[in-house]
Each structure stands twice: as C-alpha cells, then as structure tokens.
mmCIF file of the N, C-alpha and C atoms, coordinates in Angstrom:
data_MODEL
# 
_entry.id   MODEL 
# 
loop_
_atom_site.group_PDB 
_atom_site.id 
_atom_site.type_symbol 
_atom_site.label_atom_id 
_atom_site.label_alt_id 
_atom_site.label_comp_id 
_atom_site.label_asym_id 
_atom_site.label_entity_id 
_atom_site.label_seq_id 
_atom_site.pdbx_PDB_ins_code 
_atom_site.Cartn_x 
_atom_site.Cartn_y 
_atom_site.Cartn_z 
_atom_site.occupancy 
_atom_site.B_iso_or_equiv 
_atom_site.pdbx_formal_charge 
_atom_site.auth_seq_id 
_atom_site.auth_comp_id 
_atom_site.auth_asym_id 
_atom_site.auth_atom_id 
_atom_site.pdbx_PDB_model_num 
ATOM 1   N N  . UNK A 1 1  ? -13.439 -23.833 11.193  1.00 0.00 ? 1  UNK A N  1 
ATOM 2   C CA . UNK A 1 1  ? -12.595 -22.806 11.789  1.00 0.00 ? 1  UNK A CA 1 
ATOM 3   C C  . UNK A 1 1  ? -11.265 -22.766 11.038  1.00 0.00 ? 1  UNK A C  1 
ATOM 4   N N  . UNK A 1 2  ? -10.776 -21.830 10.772  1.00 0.00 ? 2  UNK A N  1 
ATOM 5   C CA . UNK A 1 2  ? -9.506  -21.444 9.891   1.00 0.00 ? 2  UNK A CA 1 
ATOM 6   C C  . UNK A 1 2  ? -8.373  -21.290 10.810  1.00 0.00 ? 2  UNK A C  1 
ATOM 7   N N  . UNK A 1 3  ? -7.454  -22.128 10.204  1.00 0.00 ? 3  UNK A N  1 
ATOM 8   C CA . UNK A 1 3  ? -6.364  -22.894 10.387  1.00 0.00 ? 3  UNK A CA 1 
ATOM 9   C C  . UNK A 1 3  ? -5.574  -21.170 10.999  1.00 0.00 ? 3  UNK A C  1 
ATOM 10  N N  . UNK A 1 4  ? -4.500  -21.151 11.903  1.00 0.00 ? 4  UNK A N  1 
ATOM 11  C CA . UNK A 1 4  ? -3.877  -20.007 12.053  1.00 0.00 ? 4  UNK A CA 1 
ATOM 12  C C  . UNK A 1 4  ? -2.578  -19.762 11.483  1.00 0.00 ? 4  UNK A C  1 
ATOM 13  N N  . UNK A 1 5  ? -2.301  -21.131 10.357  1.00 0.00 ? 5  UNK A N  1 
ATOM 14  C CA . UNK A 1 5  ? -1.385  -20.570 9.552   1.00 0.00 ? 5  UNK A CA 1 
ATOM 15  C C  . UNK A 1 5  ? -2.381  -19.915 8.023   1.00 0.00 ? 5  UNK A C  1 
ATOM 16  N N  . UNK A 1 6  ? -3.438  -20.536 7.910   1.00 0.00 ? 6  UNK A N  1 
ATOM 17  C CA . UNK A 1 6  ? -4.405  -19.758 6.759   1.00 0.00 ? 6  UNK A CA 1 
ATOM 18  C C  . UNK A 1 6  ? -4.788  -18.510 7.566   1.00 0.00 ? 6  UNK A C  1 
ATOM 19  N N  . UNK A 1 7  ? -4.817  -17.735 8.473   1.00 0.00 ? 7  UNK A N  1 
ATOM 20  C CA . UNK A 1 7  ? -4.720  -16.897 8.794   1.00 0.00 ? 7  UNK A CA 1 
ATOM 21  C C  . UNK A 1 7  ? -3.930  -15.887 8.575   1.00 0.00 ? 7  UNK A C  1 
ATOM 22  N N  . UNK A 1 8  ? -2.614  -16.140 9.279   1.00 0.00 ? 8  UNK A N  1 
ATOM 23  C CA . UNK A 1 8  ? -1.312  -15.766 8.938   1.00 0.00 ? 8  UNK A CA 1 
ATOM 24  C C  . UNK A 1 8  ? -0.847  -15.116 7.470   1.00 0.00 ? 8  UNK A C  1 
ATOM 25  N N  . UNK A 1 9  ? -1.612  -16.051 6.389   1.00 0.00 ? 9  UNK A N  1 
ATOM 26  C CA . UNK A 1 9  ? -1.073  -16.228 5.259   1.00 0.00 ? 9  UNK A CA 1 
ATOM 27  C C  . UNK A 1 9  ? -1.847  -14.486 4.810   1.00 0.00 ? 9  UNK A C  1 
ATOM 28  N N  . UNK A 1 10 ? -3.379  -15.360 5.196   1.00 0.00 ? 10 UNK A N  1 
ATOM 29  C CA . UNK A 1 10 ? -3.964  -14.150 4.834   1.00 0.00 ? 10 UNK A CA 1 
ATOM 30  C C  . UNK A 1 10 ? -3.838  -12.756 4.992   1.00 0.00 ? 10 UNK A C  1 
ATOM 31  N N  . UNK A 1 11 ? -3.255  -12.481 6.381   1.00 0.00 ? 11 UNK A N  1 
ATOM 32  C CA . UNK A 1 11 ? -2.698  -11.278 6.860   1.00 0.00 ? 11 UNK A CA 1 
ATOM 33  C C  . UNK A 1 11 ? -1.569  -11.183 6.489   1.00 0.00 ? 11 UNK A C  1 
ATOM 34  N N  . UNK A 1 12 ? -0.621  -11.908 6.087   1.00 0.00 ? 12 UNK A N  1 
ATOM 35  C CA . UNK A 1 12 ? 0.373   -11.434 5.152   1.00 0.00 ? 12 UNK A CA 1 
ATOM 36  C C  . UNK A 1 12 ? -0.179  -10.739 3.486   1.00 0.00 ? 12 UNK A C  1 
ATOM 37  N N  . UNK A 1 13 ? -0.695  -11.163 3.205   1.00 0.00 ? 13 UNK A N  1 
ATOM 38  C CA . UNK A 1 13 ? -1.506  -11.054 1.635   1.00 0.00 ? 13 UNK A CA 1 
ATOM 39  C C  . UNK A 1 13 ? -1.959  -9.589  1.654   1.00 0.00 ? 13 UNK A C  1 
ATOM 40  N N  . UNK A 1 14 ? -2.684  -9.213  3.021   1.00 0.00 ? 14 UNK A N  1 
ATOM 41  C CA . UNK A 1 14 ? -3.712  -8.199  3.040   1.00 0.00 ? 14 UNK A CA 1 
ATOM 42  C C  . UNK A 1 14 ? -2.436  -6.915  3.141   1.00 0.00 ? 14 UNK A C  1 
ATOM 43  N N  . UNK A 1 15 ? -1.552  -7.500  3.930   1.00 0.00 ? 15 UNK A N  1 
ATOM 44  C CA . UNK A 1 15 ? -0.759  -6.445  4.347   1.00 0.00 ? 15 UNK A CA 1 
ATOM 45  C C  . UNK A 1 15 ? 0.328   -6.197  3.076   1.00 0.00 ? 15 UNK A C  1 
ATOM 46  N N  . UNK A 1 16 ? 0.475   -6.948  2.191   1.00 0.00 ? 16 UNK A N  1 
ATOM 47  C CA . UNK A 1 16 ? 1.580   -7.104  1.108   1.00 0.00 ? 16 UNK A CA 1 
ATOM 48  C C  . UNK A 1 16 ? 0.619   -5.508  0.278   1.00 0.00 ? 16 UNK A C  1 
ATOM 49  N N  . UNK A 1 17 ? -0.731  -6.015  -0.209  1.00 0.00 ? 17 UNK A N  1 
ATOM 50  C CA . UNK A 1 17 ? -1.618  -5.647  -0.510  1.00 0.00 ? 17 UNK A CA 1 
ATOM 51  C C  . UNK A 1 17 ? -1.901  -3.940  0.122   1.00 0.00 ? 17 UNK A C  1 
ATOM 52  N N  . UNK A 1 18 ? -1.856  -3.532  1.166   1.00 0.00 ? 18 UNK A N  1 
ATOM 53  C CA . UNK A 1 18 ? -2.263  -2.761  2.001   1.00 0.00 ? 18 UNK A CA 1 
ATOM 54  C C  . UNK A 1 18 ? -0.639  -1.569  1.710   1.00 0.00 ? 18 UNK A C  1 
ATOM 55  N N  . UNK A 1 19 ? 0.693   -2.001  1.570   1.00 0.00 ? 19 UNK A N  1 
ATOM 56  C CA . UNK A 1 19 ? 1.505   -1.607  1.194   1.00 0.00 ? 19 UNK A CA 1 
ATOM 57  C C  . UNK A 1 19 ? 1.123   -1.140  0.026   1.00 0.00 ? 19 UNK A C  1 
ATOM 58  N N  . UNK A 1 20 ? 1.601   -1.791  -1.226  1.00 0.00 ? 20 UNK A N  1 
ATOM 59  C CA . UNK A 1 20 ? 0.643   -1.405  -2.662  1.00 0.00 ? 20 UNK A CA 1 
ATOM 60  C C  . UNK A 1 20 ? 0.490   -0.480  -2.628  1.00 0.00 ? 20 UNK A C  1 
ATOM 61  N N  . UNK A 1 21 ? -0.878  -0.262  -1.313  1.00 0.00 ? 21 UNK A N  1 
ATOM 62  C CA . UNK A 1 21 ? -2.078  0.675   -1.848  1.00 0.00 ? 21 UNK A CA 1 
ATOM 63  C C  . UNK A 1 21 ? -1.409  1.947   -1.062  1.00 0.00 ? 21 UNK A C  1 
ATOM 64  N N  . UNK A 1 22 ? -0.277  1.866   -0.400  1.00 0.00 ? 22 UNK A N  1 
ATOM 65  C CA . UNK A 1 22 ? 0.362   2.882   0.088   1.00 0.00 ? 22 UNK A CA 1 
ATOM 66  C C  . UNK A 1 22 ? 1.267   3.516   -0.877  1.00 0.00 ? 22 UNK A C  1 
ATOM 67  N N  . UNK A 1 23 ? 2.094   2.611   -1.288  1.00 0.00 ? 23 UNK A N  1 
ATOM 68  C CA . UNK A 1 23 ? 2.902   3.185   -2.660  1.00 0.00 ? 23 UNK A CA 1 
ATOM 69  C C  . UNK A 1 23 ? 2.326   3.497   -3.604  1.00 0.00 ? 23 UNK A C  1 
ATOM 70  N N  . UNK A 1 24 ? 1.245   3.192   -3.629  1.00 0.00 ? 24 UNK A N  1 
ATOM 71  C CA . UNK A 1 24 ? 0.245   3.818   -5.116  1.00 0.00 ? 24 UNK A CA 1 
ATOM 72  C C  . UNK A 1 24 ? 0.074   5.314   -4.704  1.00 0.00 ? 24 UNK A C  1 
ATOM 73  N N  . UNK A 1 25 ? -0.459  5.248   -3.903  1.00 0.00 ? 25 UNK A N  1 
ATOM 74  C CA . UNK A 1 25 ? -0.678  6.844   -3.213  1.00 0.00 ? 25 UNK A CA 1 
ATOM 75  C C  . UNK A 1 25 ? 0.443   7.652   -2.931  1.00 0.00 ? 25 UNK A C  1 
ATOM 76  N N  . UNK A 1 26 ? 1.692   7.676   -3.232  1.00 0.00 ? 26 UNK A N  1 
ATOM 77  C CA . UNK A 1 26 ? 2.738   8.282   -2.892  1.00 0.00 ? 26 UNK A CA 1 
ATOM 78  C C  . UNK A 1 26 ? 3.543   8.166   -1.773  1.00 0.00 ? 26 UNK A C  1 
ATOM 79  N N  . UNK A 1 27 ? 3.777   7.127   -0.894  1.00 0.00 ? 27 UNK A N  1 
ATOM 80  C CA . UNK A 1 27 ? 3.963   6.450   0.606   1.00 0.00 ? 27 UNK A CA 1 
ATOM 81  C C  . UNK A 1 27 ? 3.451   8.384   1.210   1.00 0.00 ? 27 UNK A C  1 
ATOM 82  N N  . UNK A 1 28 ? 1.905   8.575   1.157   1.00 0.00 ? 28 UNK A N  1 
ATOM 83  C CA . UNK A 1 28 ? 1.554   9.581   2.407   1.00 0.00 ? 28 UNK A CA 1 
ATOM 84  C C  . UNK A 1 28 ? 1.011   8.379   3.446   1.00 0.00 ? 28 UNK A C  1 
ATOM 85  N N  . UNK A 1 29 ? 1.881   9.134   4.918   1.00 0.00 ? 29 UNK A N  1 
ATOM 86  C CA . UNK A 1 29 ? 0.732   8.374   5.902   1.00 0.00 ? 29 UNK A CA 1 
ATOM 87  C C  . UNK A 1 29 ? -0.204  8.730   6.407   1.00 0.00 ? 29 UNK A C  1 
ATOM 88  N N  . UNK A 1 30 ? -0.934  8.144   7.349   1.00 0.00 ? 30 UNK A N  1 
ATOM 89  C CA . UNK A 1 30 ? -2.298  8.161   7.631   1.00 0.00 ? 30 UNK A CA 1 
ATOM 90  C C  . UNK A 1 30 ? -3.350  7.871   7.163   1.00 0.00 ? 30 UNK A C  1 
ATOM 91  N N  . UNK A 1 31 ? -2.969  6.726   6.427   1.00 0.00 ? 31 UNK A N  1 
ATOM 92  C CA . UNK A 1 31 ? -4.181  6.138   5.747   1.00 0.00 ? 31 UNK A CA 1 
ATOM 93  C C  . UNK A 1 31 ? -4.348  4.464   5.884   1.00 0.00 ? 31 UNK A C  1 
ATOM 94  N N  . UNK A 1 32 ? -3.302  4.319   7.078   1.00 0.00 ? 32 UNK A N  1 
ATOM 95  C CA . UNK A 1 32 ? -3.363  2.946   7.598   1.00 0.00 ? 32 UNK A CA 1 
ATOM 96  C C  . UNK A 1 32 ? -4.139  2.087   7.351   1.00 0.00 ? 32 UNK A C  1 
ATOM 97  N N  . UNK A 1 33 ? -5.466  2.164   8.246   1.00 0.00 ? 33 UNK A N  1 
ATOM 98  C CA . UNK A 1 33 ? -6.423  1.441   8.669   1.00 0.00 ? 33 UNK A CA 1 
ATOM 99  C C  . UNK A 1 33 ? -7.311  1.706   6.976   1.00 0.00 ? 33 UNK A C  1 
ATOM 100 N N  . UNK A 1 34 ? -7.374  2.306   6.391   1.00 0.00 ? 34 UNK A N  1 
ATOM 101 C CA . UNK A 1 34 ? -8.160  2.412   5.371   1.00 0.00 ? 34 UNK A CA 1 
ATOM 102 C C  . UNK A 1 34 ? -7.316  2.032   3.990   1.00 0.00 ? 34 UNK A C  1 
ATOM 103 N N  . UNK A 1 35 ? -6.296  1.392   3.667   1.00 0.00 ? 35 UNK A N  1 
ATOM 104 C CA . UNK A 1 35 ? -5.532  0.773   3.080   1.00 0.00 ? 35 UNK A CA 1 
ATOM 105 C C  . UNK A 1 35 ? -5.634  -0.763  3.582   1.00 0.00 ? 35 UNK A C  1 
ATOM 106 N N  . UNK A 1 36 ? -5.589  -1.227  4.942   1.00 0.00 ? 36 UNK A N  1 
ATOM 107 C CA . UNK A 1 36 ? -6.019  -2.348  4.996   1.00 0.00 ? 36 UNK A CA 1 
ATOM 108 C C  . UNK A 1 36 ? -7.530  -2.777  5.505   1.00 0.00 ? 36 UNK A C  1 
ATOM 109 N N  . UNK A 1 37 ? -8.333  -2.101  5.378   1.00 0.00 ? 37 UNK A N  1 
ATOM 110 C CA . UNK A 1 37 ? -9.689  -2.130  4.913   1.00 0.00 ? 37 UNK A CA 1 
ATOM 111 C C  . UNK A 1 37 ? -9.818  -2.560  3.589   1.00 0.00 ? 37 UNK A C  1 
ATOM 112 N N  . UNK A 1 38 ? -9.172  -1.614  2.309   1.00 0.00 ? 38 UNK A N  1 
ATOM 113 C CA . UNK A 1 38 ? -9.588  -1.600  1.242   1.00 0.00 ? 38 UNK A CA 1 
ATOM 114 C C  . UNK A 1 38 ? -9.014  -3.472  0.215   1.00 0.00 ? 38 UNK A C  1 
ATOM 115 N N  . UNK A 1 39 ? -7.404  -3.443  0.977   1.00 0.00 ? 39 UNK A N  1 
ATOM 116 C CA . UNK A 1 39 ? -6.818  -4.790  0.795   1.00 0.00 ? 39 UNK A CA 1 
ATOM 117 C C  . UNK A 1 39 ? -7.636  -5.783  1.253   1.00 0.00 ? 39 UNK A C  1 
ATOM 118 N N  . UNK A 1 40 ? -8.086  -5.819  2.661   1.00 0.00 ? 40 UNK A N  1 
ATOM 119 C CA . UNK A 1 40 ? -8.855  -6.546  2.394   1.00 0.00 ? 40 UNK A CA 1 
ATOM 120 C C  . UNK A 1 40 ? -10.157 -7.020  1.737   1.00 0.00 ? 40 UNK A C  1 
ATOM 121 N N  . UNK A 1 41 ? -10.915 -6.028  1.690   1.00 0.00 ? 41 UNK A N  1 
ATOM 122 C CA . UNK A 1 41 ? -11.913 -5.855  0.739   1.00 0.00 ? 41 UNK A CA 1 
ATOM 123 C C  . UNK A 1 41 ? -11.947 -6.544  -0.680  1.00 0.00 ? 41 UNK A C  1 
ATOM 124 N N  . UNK A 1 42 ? -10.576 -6.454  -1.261  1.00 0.00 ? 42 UNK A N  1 
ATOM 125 C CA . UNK A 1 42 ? -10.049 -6.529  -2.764  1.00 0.00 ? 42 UNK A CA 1 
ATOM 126 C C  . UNK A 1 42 ? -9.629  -7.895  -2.547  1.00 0.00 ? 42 UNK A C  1 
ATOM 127 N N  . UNK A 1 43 ? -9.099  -8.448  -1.308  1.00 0.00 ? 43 UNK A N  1 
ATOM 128 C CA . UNK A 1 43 ? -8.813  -10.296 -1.438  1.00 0.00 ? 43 UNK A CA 1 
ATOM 129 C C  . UNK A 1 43 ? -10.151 -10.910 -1.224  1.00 0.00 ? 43 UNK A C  1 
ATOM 130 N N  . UNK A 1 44 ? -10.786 -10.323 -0.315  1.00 0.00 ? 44 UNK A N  1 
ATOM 131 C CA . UNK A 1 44 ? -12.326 -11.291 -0.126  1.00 0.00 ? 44 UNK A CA 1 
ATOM 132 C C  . UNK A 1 44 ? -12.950 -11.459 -1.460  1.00 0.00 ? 44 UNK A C  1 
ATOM 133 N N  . UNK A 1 45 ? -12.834 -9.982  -2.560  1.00 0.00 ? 45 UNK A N  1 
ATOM 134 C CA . UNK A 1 45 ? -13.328 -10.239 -3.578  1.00 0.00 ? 45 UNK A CA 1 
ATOM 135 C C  . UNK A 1 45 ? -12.902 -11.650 -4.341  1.00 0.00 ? 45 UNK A C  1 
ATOM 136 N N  . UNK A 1 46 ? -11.434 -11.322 -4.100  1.00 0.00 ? 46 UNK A N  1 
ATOM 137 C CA . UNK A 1 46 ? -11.140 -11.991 -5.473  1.00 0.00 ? 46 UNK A CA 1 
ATOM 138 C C  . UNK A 1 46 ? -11.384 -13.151 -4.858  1.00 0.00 ? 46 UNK A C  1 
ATOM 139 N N  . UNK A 1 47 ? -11.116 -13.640 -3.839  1.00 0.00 ? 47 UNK A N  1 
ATOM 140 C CA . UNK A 1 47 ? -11.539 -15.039 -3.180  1.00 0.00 ? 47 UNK A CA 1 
ATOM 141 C C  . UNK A 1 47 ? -12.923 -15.629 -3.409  1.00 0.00 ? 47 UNK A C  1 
ATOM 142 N N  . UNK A 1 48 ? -13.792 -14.610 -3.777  1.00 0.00 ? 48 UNK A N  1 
ATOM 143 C CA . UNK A 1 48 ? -15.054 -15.018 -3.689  1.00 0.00 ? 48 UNK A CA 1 
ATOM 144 C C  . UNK A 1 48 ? -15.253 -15.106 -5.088  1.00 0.00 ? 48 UNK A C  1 
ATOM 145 N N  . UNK A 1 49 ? -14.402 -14.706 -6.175  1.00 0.00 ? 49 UNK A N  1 
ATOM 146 C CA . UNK A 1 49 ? -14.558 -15.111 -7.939  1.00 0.00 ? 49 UNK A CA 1 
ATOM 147 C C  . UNK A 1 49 ? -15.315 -13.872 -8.120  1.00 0.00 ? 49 UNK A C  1 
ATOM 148 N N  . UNK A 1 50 ? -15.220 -12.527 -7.193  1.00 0.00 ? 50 UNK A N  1 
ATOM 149 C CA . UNK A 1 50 ? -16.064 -11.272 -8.299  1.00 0.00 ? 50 UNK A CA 1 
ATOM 150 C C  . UNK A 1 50 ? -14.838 -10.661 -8.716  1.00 0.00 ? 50 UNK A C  1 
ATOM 151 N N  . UNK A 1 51 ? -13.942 -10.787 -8.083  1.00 0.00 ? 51 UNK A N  1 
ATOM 152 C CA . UNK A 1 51 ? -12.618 -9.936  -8.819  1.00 0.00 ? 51 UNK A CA 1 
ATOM 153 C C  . UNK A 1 51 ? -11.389 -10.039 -9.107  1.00 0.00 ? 51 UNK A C  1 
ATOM 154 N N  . UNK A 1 52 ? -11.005 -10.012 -10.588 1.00 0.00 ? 52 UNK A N  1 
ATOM 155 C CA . UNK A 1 52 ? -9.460  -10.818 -10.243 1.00 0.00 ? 52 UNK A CA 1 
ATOM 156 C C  . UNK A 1 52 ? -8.654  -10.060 -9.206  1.00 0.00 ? 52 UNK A C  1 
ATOM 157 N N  . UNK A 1 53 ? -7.880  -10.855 -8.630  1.00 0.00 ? 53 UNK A N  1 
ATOM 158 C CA . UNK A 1 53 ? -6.747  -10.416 -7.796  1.00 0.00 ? 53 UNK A CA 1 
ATOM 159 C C  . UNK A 1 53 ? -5.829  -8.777  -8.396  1.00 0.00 ? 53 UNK A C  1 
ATOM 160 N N  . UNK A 1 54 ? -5.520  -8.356  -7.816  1.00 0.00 ? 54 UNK A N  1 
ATOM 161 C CA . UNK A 1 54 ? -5.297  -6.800  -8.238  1.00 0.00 ? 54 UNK A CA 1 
ATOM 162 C C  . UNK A 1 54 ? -3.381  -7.417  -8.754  1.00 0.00 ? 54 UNK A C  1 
ATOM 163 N N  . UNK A 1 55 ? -3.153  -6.333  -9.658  1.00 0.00 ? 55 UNK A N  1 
ATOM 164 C CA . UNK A 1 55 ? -1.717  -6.253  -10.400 1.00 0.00 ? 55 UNK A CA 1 
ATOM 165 C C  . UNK A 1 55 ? -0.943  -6.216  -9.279  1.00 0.00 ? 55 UNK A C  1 
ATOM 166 N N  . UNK A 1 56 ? 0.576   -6.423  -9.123  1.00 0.00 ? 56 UNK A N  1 
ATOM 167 C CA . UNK A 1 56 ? 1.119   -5.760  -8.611  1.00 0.00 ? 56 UNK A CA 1 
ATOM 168 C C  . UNK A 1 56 ? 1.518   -4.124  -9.010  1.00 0.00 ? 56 UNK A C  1 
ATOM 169 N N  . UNK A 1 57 ? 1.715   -3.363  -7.663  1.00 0.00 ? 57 UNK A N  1 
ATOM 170 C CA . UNK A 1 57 ? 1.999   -1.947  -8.206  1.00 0.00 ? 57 UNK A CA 1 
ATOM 171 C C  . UNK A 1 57 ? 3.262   -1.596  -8.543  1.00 0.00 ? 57 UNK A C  1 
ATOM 172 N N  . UNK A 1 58 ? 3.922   -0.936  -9.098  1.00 0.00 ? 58 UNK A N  1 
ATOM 173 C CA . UNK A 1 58 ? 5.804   -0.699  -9.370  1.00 0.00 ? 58 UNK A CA 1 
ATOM 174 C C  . UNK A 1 58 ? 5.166   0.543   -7.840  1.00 0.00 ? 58 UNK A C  1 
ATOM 175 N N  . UNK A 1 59 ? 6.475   0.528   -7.196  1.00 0.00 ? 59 UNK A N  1 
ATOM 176 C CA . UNK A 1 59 ? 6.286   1.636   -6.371  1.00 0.00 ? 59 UNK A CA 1 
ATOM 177 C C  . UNK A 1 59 ? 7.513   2.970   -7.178  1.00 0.00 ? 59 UNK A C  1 
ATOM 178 N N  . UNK A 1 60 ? 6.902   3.975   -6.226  1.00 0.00 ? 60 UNK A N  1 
ATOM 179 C CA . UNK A 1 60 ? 6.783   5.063   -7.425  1.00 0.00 ? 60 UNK A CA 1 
ATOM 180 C C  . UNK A 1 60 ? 8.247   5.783   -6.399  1.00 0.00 ? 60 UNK A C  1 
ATOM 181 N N  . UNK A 1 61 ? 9.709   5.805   -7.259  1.00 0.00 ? 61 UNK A N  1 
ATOM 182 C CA . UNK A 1 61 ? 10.675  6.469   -7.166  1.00 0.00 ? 61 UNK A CA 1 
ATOM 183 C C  . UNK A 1 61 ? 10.517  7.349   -7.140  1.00 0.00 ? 61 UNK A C  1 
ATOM 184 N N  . UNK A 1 62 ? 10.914  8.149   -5.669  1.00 0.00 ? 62 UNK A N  1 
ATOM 185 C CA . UNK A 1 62 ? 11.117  10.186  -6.232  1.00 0.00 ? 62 UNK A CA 1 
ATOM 186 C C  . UNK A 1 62 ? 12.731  9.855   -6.160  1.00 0.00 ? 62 UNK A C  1 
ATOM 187 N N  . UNK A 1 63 ? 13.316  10.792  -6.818  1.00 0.00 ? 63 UNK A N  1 
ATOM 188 C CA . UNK A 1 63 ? 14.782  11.378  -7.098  1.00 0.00 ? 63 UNK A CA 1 
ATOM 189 C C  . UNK A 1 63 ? 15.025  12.608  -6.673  1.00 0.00 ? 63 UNK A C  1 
ATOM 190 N N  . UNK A 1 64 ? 15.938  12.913  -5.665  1.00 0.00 ? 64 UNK A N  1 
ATOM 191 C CA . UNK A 1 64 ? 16.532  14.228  -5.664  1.00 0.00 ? 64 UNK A CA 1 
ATOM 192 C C  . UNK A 1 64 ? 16.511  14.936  -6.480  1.00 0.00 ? 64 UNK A C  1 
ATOM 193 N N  . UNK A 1 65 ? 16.210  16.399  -6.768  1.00 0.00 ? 65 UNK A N  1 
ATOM 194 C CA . UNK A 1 65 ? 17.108  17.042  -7.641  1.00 0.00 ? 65 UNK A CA 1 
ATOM 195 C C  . UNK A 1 65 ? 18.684  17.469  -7.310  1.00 0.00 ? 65 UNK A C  1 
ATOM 196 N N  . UNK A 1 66 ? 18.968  17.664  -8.269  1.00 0.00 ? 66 UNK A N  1 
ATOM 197 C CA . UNK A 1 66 ? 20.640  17.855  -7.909  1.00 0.00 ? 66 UNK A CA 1 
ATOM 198 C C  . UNK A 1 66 ? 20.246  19.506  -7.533  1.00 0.00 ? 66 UNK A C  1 
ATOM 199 N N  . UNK A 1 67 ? 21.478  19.711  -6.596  1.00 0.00 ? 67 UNK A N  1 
ATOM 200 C CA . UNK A 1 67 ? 21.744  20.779  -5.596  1.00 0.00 ? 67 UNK A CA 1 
ATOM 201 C C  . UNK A 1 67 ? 21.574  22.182  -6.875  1.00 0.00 ? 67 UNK A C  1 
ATOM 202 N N  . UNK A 1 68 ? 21.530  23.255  -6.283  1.00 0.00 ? 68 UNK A N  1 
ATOM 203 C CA . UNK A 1 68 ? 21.315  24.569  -6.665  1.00 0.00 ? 68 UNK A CA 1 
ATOM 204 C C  . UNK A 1 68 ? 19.669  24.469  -7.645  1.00 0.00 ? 68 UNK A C  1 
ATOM 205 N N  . UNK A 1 69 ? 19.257  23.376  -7.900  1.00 0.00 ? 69 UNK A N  1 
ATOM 206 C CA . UNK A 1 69 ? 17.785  23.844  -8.700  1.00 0.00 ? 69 UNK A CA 1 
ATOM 207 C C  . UNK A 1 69 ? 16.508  24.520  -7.403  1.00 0.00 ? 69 UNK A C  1 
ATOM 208 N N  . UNK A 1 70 ? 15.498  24.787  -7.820  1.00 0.00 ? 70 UNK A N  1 
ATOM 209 C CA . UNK A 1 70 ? 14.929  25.911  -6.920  1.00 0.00 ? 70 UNK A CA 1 
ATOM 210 C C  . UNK A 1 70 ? 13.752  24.483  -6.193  1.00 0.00 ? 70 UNK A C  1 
ATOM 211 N N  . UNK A 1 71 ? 13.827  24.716  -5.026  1.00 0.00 ? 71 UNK A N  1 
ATOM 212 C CA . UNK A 1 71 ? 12.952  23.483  -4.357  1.00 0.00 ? 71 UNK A CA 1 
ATOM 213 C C  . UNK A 1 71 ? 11.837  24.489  -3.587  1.00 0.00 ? 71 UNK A C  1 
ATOM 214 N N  . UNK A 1 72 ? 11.005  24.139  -3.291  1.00 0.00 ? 72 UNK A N  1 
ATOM 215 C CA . UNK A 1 72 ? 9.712   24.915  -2.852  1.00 0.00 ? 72 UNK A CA 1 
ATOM 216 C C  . UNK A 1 72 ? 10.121  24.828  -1.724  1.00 0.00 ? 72 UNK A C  1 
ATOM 217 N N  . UNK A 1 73 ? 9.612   26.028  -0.480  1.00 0.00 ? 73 UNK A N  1 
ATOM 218 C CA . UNK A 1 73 ? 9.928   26.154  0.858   1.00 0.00 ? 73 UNK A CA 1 
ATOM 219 C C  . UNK A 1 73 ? 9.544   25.095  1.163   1.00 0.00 ? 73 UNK A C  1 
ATOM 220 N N  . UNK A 1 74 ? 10.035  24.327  2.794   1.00 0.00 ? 74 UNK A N  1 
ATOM 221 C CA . UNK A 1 74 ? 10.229  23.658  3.616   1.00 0.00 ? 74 UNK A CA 1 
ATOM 222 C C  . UNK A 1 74 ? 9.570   23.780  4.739   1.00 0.00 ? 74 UNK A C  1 
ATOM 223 N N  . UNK A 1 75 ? 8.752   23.200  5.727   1.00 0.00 ? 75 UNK A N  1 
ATOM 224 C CA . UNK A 1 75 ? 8.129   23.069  6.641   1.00 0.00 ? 75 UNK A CA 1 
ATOM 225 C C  . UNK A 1 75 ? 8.896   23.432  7.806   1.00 0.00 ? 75 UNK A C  1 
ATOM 226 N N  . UNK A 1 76 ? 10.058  22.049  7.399   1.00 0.00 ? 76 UNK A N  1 
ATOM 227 C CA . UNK A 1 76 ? 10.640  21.706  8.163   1.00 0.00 ? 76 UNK A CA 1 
ATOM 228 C C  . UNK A 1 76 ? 11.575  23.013  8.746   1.00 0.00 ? 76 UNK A C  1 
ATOM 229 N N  . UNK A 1 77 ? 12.018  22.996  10.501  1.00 0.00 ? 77 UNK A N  1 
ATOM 230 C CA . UNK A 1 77 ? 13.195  23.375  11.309  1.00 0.00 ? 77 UNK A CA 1 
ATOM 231 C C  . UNK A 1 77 ? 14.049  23.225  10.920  1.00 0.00 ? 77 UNK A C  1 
ATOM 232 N N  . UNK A 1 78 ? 15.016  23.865  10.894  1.00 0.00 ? 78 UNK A N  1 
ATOM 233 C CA . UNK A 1 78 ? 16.059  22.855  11.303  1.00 0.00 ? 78 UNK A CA 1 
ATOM 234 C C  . UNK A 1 78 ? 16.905  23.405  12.253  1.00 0.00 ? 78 UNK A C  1 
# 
C-alpha cells in the first residue's frame, strides 16, 4: 500500500504536469479533467520505463498590443 506522502508527491507531479498541458494549449479552460487524465497517463508511463518523462513546457506569453492598433471585436459587456 502506498505511503500518503508517495501519494501526495504523486499528485503534486500529475498536477505540475496537468498545468504544462494547460499552458501548452494556450491556458483555454475546460479541459481540466482531461489534462489530468493525460498527466497522468504520461507519469505512469514514464514510471513504468515506456516513456521518458515529458520536457518541461516554457509557458506561452501573450503581450498587449499597445493602444490604438485594431483588436478584433469583444464578447465581452461592459
């Protein structure tokens, strides 16, 4: 039976992991549960010697544009 700090650890890992796979994708949400599906998926691998452990990702900066350039309509109220 696995220890509940090897637990812990692991759900930290999956979730470090599960982020990643959020910033890879552009932080869209709603893809929760299927980001830490896939993290975990990708540690069991590598735990089990079929896959190395995945890179870390750079997460992906958007930048403002500076004021007066033309921005696509808005959803949003305001």
């Amino acid at each position: 039976m696995p220890n509940s700090n090897d637990a812990t650890t692991r759900n930290e890992a999956i979730a470090k992991r599960a982020y990643e796979l959020y910033l890879q994708r552009g932080s869209v949400s709603g893809h929760e549960l299927d980001d830490w599906l896939e993290a975990e998926a990708e540690l069991s691998r590598a735990a089990a010697g079929d896959a190395p452990h995945p890179a870390a990702v750079q997460p992906v900066v958007r930048r403002r544009s500076p004021r007066g350039d033309a921005h696509p309509p808005s959803n949003r109220r305001i």
